[in-house]
C-alpha positions as CSV (number, residue, x, y, z in Angstrom):
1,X,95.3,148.8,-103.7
2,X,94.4,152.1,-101.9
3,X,93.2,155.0,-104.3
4,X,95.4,157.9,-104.4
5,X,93.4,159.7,-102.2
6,X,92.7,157.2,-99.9
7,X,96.9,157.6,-99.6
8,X,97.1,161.6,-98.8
9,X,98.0,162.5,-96.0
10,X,96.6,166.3,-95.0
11,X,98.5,168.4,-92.6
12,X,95.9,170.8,-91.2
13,X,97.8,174.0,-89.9
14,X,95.5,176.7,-88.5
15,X,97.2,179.7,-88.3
16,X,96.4,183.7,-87.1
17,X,99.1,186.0,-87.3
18,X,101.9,183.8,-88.6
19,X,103.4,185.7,-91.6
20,X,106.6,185.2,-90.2
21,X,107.1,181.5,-89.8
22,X,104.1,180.0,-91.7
23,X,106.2,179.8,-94.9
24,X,109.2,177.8,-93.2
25,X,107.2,175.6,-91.6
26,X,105.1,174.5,-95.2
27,X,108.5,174.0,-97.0
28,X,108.8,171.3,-94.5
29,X,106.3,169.5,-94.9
30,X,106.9,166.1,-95.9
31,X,107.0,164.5,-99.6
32,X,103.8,163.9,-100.3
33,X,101.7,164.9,-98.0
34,X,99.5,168.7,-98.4
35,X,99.6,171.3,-96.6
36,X,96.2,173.2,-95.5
37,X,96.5,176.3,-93.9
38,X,93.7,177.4,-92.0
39,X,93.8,181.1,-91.6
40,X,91.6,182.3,-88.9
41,X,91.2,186.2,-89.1
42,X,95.0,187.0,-89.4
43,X,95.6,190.8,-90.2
44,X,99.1,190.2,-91.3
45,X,99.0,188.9,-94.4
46,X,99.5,184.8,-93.6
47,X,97.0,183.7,-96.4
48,X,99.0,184.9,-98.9
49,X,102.3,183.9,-97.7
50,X,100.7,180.5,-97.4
51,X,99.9,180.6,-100.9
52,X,103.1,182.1,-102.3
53,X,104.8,178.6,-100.6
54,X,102.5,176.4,-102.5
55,X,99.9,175.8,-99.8
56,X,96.2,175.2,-100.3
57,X,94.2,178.5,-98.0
58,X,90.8,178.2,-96.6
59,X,89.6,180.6,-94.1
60,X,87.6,180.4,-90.8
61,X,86.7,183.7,-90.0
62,X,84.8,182.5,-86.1
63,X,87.9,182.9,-83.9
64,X,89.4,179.7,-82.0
65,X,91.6,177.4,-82.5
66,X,89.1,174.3,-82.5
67,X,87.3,176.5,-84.6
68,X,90.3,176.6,-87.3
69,X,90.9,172.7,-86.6
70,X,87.5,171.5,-87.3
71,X,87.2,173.2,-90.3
72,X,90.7,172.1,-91.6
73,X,89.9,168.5,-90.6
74,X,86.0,168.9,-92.2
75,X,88.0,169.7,-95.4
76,X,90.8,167.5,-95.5
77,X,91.4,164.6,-98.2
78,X,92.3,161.4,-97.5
79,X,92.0,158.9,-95.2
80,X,94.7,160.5,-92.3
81,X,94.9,163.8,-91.1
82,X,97.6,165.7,-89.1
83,X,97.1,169.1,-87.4
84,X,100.7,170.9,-86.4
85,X,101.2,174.6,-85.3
86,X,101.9,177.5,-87.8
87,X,104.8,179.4,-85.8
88,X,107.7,177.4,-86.7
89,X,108.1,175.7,-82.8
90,X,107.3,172.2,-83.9
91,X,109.5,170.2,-87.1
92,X,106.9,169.0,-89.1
93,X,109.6,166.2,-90.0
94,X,108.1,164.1,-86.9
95,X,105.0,163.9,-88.5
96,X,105.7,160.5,-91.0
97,X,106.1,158.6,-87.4
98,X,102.5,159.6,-86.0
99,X,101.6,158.9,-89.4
100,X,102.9,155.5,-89.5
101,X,101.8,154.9,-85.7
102,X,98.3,155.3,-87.6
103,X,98.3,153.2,-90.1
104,X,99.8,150.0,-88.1
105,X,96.4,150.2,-85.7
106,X,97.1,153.4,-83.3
107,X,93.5,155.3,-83.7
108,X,95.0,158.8,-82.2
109,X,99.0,159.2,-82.2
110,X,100.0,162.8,-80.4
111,X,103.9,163.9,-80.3
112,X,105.6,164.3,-76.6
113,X,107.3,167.8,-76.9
114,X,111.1,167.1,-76.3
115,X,112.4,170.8,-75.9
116,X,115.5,172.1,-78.1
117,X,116.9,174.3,-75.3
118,X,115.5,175.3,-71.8
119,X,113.9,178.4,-73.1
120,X,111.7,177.0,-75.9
121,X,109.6,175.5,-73.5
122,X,108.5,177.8,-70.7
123,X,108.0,176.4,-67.5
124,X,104.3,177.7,-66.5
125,X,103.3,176.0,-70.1
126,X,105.3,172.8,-69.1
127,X,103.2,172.7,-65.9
128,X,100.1,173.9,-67.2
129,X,100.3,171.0,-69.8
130,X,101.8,168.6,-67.4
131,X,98.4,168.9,-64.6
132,X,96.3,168.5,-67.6
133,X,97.6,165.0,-68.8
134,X,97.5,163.8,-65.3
135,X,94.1,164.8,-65.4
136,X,93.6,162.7,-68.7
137,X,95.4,160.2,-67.5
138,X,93.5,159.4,-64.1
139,X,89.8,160.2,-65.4
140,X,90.4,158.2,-68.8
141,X,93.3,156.1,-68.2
142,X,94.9,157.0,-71.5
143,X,99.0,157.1,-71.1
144,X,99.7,160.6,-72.3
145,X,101.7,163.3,-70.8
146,X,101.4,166.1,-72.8
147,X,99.1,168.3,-74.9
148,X,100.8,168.6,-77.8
149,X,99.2,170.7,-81.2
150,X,100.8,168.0,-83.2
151,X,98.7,164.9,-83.8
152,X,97.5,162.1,-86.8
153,X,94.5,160.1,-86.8
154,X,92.2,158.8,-89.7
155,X,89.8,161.7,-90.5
156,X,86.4,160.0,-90.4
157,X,86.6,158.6,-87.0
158,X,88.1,161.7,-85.7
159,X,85.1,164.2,-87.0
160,X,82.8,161.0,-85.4
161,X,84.3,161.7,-82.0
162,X,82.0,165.0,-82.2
163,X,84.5,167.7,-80.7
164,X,82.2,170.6,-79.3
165,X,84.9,173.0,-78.1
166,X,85.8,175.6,-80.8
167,X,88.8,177.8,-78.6
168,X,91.9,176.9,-76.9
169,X,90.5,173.0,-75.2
170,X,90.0,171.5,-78.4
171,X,92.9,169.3,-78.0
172,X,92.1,168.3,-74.7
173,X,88.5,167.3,-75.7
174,X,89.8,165.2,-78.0
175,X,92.2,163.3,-75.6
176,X,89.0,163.2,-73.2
177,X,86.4,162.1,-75.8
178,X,89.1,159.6,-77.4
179,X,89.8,157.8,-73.8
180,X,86.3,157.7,-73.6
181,X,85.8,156.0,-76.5
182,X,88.3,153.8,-75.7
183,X,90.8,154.3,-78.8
184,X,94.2,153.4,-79.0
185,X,96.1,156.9,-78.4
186,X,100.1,156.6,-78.5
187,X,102.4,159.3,-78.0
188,X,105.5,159.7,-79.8
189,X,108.6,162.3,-79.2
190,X,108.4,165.6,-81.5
191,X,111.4,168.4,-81.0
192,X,110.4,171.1,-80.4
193,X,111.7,175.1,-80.5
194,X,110.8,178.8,-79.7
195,X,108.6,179.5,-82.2
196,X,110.0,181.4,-85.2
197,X,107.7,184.4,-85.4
198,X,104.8,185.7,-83.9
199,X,103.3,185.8,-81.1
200,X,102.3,183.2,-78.4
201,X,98.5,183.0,-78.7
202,X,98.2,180.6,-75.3
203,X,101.6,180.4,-73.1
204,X,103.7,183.2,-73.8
205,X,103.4,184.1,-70.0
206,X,102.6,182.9,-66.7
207,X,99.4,184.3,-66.8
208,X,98.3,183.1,-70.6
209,X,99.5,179.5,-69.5
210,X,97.3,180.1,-66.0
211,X,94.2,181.1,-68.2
212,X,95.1,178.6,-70.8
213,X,95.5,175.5,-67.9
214,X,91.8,176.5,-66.5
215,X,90.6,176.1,-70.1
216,X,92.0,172.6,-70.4
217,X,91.2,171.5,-67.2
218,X,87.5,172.1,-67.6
219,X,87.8,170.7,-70.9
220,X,89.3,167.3,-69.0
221,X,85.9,166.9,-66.9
């Protein structure tokens, strides 16, 4: 039988400037598995509101969001790890499934945003993440088709995979350095909303998702 921490799940959810949302979004997380917020220089007091909703805080003060994933994932326990978002856009409700996708033999399971409404979604972000799976796609012949911030995969082989990039490609490093490896990477339909508070740190305009799609795409070489 597993040990008990062999069985916990951690949901790694780096966060700067989410005061507003970070609390909702750690109420729902599932039964059973932990919350670790990852507060990366906020000036708005998410720590603590992260640790008045019963979430475990760590900080990472080197700004990035691969900065703030790596060290969430470095101190996870347990054998599977999630990341999700801290601004409320994503239900952290889908996470059991990616979960699950893990445990039956998947060895990367990423959600495939299905928007609430037309708004929650932008369209330069849709694009911007849309050119970037293609890109994955053709150069590692892995079947995604977005670049979702909500993801499982067993912690040890994900920290092996040696991620390098510490800002906004993180997650597209992984896809690249996972297809490379030539893991098993499944996608599975999240909902997802406008975020509840905050602001966009990426794709809250044409010209963030611009900057933020050149990012990606170099991470994709």
């Amino acid at each position: 039988m597993p040990s008990t921490d062999e069985q916990t799940v951690t949901v790694v959810i780096p966060c700067r400037n989410e005061a507003e949302s970070i609390a909702r979004v750690i109420d729902a997380v599932p039964a059973g598995f932990t919350a670790l917020v990852v507060d990366n220089g906020s000036s708005d007091g998410t720590a603590d509101a992260a640790r008045r909703a019963g979430a475990t805080v760590i900080a990472e003060p080197r700004a990035g969001y691969g900065s703030a994933v790596h060290t969430g994932i470095a101190a996870a326990r347990g054998d599977v790890v999630c990341t999700i978002d801290g601004d409320g856009s994503l239900d952290p409700a889908d996470l059991p499934a990616l979960v699950e996708a893990v445990r039956r033999g998947a060895d990367l399971a990423v959600g495939r945003r299905r928007p609430a409404s037309p708004d929650a979604w932008p369209w330069h972000a849709r694009l911007g993440s849309a050119l970037v799976a293609a890109r994955l796609r053709g150069r590692y012949g892995i079947d995604v088709h977005d670049i979702a911030p909500m993801r499982a995969a067993r912690r040890e082989p994900l920290l092996a995979l040696g991620i390098t990039d510490r800002r906004s490609g993180y997650p597209v490093e992984l896809l690249a350095r996972a297809g490379a490896a030539g893991w098993r990477v499944v996608e599975s339909p999240v909902r997802y909303g406008k975020r509840t508070g905050g602001r966009s740190k990426v794709s809250g305009s044409p010209a963030g998702s611009a900057r933020a799609t050149i990012d990606f795409l170099r991470a994709a070489r």
